[in-house]
N, C-alpha and C positions, 0 to 999 in steps of 0.2 A: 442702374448702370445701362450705358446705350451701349450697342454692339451696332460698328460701320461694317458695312459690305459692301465691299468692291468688285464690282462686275468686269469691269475692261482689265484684259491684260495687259501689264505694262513694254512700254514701246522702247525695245532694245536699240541705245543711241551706237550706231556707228561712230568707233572713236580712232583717229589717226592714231598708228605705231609709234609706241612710245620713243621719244628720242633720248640719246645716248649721249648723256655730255663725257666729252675728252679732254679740251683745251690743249692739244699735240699738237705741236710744231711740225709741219711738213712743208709742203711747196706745191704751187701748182706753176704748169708749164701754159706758155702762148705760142706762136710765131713756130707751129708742128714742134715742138718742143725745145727750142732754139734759144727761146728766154724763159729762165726759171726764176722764179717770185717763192719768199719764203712767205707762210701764213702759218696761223694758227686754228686749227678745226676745234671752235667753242663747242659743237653739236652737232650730233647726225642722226638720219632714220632711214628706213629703207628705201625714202623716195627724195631725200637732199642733204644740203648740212648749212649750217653758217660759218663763215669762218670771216678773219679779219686778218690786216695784215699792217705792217711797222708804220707803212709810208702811204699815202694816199699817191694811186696813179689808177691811169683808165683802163677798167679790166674791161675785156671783151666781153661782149655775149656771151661767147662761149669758149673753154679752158676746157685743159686736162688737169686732176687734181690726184696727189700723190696719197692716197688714205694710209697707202703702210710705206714710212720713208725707204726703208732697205729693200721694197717689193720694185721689182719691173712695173705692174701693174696698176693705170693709170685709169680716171673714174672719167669718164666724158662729164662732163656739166656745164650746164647754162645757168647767165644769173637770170634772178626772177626778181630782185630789188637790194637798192644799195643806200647805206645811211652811211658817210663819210668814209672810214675805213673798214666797215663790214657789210658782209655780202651775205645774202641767202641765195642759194643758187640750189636747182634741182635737178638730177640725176638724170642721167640721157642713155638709153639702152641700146 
């Protein structure tokens, strides 16, 4: 019987926070809040979310996005890439 030894410690992978699927209906705001867009948040994580929405139109750069519908409290975010009607956009502090 052989017996392996392994000398190197293994190399601890730095892994992105896991994301949180929802699929919640919420809305995000354009135009300082003036036009509201309903979407649905597929996934979030501490640093963005995807989300999608009914009707294909040109989101901005950058929105306010409503995480908790009945909350005042609105998430800055920028998109970071768009495939027809979903968006990955990431969290702006």
């Amino acid at each position: 019987m052989a017996t392996m030894i392994v000398d190197e410690q293994r190399t601890k992978v730095q892994r992105e926070p896991r994301r949180e699927l929802r699929k919640r209906l919420t809305w995000m705001t354009i135009d300082d809040g003036v036009t509201r867009i309903e979407c649905f948040v597929l996934d979030v994580s501490p640093g963005g979310a995807k989300i999608v929405t009914d009707v294909a139109f040109d989101v901005r750069d950058s929105f306010q996005l409503a995480l908790v519908p009945d909350h005042k409290t609105r998430q800055s975010c920028e998109v970071v890439w768009r495939r027809g009607k979903t968006y990955g956009v990431k969290f702006l502090s």
